[in-house]
TORTI-307017 format. One record per residue (C-alpha): z, y, x; residue in three letters. Coordinates in Angstrom, 2 decimals, padded with zeros to 5 digits, m for minus. Each point is the difference from the previous one (the first is absolute). Layout:
[rec [Z Y X] 'ALA'] ...
//
This chain:
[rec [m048.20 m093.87 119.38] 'UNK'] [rec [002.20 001.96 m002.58] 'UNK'] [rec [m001.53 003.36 000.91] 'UNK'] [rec [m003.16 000.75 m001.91] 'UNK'] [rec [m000.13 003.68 000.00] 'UNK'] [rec [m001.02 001.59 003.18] 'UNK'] [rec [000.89 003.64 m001.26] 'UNK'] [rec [002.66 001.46 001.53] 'UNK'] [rec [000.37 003.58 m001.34] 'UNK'] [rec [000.51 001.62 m003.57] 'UNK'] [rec [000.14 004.27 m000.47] 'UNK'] [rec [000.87 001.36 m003.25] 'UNK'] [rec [000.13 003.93 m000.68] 'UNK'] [rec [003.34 000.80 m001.76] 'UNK'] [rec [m000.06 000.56 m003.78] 'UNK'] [rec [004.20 m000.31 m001.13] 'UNK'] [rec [003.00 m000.76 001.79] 'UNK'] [rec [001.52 m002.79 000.07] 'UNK'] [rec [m003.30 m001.72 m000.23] 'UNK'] [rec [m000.96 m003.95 000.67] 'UNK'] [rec [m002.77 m000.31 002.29] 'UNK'] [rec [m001.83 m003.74 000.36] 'UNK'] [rec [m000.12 m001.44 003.89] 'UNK'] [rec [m003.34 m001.64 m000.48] 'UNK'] [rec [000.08 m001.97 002.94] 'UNK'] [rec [002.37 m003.14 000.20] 'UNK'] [rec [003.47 000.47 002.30] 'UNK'] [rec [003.44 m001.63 000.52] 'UNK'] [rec [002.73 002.31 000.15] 'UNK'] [rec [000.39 003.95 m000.39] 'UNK'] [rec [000.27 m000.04 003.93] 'UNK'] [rec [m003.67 m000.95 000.07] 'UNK'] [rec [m000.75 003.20 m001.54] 'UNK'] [rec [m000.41 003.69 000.64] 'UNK'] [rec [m000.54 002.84 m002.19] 'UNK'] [rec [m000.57 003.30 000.94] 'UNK'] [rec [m000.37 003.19 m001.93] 'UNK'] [rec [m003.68 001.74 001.89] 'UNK'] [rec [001.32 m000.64 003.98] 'UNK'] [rec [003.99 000.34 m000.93] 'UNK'] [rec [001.31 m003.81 000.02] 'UNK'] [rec [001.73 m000.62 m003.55] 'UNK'] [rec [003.67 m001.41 000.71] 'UNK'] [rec [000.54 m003.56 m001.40] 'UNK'] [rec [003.22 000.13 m002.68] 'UNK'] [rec [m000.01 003.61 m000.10] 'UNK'] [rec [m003.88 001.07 m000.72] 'UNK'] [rec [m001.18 m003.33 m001.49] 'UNK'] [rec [001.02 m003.41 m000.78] 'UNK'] [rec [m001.80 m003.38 m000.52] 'UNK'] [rec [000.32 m000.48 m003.89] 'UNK'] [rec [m001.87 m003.12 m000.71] 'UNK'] [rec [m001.75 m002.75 001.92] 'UNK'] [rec [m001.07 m001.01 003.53] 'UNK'] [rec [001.48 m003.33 001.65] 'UNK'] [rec [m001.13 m003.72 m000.43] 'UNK'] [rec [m000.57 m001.12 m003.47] 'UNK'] [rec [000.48 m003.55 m000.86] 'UNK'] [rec [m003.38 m000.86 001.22] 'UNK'] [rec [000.96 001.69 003.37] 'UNK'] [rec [m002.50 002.66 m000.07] 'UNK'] [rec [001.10 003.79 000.38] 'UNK'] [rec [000.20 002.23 m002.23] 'UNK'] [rec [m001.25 003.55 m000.92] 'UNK'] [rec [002.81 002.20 m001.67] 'UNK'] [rec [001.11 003.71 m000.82] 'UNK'] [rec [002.17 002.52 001.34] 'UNK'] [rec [001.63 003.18 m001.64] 'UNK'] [rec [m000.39 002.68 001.59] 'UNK'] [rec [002.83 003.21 m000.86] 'UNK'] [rec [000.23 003.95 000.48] 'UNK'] [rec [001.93 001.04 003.51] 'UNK'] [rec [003.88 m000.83 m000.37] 'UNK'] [rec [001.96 m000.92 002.67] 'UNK'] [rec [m000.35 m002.16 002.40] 'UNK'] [rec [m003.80 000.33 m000.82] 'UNK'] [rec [m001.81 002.15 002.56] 'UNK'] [rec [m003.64 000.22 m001.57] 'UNK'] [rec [000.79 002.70 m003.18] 'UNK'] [rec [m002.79 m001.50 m001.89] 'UNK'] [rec [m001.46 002.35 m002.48] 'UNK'] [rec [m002.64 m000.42 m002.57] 'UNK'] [rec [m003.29 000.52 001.07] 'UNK'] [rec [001.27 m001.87 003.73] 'UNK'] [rec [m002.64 m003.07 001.10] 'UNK'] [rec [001.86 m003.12 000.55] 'UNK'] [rec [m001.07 m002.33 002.53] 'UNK'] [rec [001.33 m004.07 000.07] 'UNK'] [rec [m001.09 m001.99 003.48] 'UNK'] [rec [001.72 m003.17 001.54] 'UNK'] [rec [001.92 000.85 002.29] 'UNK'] [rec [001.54 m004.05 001.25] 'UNK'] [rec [001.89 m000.27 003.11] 'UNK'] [rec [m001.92 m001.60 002.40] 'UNK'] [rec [002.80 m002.09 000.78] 'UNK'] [rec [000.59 m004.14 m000.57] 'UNK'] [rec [003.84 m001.10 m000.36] 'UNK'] [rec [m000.19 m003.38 m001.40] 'UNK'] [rec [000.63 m002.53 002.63] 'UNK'] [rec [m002.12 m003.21 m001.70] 'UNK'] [rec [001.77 m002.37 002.54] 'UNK'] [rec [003.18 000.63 m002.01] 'UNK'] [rec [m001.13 m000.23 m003.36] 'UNK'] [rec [m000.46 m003.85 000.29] 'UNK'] [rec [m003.01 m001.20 m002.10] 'UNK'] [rec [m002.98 002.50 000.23] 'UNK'] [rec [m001.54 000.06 m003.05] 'UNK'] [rec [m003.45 001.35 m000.99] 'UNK'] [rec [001.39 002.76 m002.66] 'UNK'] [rec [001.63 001.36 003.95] 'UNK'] [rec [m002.86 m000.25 001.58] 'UNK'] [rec [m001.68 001.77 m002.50] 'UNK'] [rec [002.55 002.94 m000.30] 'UNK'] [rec [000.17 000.63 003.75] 'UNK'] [rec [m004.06 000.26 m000.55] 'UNK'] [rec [000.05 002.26 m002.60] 'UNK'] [rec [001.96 002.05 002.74] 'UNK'] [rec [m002.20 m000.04 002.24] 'UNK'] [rec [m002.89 000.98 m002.23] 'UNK'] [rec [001.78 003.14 m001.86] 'UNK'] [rec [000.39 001.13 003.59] 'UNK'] [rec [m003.86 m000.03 000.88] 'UNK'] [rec [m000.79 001.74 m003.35] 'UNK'] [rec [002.65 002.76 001.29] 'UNK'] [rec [m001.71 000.31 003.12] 'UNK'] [rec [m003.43 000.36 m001.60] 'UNK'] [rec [001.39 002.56 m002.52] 'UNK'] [rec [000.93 002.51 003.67] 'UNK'] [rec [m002.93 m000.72 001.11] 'UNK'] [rec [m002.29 000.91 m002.58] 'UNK'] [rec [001.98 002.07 m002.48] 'UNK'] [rec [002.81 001.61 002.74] 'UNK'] [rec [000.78 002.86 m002.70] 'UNK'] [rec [001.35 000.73 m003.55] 'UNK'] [rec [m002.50 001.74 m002.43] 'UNK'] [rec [002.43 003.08 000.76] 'UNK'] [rec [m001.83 000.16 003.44] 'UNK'] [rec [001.53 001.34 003.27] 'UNK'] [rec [m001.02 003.09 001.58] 'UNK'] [rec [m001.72 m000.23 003.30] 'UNK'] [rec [000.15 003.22 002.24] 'UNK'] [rec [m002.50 001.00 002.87] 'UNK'] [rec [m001.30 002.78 001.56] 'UNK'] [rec [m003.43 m000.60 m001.74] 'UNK'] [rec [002.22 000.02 m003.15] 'UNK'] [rec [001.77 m002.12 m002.32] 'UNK'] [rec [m001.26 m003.25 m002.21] 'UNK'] [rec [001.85 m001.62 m002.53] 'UNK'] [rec [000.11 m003.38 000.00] 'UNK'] [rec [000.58 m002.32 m003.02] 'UNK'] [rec [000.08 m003.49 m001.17] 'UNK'] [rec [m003.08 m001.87 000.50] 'UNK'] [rec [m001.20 m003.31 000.34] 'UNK'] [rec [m002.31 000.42 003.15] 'UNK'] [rec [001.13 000.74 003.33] 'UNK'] [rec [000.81 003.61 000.58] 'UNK'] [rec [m002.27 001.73 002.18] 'UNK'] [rec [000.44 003.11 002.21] 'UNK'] [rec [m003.25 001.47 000.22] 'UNK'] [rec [000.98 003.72 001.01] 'UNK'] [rec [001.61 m001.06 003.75] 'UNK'] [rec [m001.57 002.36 002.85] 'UNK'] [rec [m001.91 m001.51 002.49] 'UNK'] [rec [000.96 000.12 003.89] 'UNK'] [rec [m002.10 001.51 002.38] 'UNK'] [rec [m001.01 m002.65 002.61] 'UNK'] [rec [000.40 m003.15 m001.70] 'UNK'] [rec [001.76 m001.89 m003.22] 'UNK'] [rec [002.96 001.89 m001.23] 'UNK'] [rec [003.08 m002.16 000.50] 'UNK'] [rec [002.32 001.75 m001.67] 'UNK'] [rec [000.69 001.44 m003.48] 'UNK'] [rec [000.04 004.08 m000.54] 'UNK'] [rec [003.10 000.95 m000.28] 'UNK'] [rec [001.51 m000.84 m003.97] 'UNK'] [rec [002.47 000.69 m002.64] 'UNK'] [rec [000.65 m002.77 m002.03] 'UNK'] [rec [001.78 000.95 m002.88] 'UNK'] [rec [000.69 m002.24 m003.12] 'UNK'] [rec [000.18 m003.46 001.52] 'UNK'] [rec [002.23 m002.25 m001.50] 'UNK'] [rec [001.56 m002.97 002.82] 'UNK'] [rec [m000.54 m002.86 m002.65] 'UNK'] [rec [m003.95 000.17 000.56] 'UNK'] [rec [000.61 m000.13 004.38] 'UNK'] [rec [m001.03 m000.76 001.71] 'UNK'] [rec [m003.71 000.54 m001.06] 'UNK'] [rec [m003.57 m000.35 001.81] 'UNK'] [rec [m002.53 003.33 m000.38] 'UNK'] [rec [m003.03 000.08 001.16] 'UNK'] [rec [m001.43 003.33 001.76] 'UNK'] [rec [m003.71 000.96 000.78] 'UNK'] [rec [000.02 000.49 004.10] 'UNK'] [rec [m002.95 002.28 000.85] 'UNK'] [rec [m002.17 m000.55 003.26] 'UNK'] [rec [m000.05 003.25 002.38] 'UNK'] [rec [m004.24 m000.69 000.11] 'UNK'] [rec [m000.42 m000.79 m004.00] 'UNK'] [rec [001.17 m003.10 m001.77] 'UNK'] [rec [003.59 m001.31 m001.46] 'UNK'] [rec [001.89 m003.14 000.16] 'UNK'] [rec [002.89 m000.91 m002.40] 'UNK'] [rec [003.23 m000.93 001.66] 'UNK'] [rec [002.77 m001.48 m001.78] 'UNK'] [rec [003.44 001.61 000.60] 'UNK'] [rec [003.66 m001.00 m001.35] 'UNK'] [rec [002.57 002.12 m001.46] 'UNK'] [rec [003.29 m001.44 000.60] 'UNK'] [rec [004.19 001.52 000.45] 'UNK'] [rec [000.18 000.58 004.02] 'UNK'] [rec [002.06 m002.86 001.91] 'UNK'] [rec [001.96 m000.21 003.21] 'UNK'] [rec [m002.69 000.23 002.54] 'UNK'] [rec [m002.37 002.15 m001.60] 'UNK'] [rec [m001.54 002.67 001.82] 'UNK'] [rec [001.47 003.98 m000.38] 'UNK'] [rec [m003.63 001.60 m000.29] 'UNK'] [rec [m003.69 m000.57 m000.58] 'UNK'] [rec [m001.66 m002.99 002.63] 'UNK'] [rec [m002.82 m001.75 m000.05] 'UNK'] [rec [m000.11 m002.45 m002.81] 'UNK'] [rec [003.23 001.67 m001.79] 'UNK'] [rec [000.87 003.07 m001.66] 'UNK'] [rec [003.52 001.39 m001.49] 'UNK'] [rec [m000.30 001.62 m003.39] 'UNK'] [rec [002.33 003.02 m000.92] 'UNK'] [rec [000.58 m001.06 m003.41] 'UNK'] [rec [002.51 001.35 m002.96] 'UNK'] [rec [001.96 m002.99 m000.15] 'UNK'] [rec [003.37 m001.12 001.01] 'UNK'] [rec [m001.73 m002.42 002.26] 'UNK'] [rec [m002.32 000.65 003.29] 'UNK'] [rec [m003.75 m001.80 m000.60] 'UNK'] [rec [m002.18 m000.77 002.58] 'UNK'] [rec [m003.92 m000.71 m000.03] 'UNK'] [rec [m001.14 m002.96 002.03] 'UNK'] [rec [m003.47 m001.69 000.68] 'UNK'] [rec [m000.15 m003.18 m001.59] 'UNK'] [rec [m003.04 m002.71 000.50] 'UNK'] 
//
């Protein structure tokens, strides 16, 4: 297996613009990355480029690299000042495309590259689950007041939700999530559910973009989020 490193995120604080920044952990293409300045996602070719490295090298393993990133000029979107945190995750398309039946011969060095796939993907998965947000943090709005939330590498956890007279809350107090960015969804939180006669259990609960199908207000097991984002959210109980 040509992927060694199971690291999948680098954060830098801005010191000069343009400035090179190392992606520590080994990648393919620049579409297997995202960068984003705190929550706002950095645009690829306008904010940053990959400058040196990632691919196969002749030994078929894949490489680490660096990326430059640049102050806000158009078509960049992030206006990256000095002083800004940068954040790097994968961010592969969980998508397969080569049809092996047509290639003729399968070869090991294939097999090995459509693994190496497949295992960048589980380190992005484990990267939302236990480290969902950039050092920046995101702001979390309730009526007990707000948290902010940043990068961290153990499951979040939600210890201020209210408790529900007459049994285990099912639902979430109403939120504000502000500073999100939709590279790290969806993600998996975990909240502290408090028992009406003393106690808590921890319930896991997914934060994902609302599809067709999804229900219009809070139910049992499911919660929509008002959030600042160009995109609705929705919290659902997750095993």
């Amino acid at each position: 297996m040509s992927v060694s490193q199971n690291l999948s995120l680098a954060q830098y604080t801005v010191t000069v613009l343009p400035q090179v920044l190392a992606v520590t952990f080994p990648f393919n293409t620049a579409a297997d990355l995202a960068v984003v300045d705190g929550a706002t996602t950095c645009l690829l070719g306008g904010d940053w480029t990959v400058t040196s490295g990632g691919g196969y090298n002749a030994s078929n393993q894949l490489q680490t690299g660096q990326i430059t990133i640049v102050s806000d000029s158009s078509p960049g979107a992030a206006n990256i000042q000095i002083g800004d945190i940068i954040t790097i995750y994968r961010n592969t398309t969980p998508v397969q495309l080569t049809t092996f039946a047509s290639t003729g011969l399968l070869t090991p060095l294939m097999i090995e590259a459509d693994d190496d796939k497949l295992t960048t993907l589980i380190q992005q998965l484990l990267l939302n689950y236990y480290n969902p947000f950039p050092v920046a943090g995101a702001v979390m709005q309730t009526s007990l007041g707000s948290q902010i939330i940043s990068g961290t590498t153990s499951p979040i956890y939600l210890g201020w939700i209210t408790a529900q007279t007459g049994g285990i809350r099912t639902s979430i107090d109403s939120l504000n999530v502000t500073g999100i960015s939709m590279v790290q969804l969806p993600l998996i939180l975990q909240t502290t559910i408090s028992y009406s006669g003393g106690g808590f259990a921890l319930q896991n609960w997914m934060l994902r973009p609302m599809i067709v199908g999804d229900p219009s207000s809070s139910v049992t097991g499911a919660f929509i989020v008002p959030v600042t984002n160009p995109n609705s959210l929705i919290w659902q109980a997750v095993l």
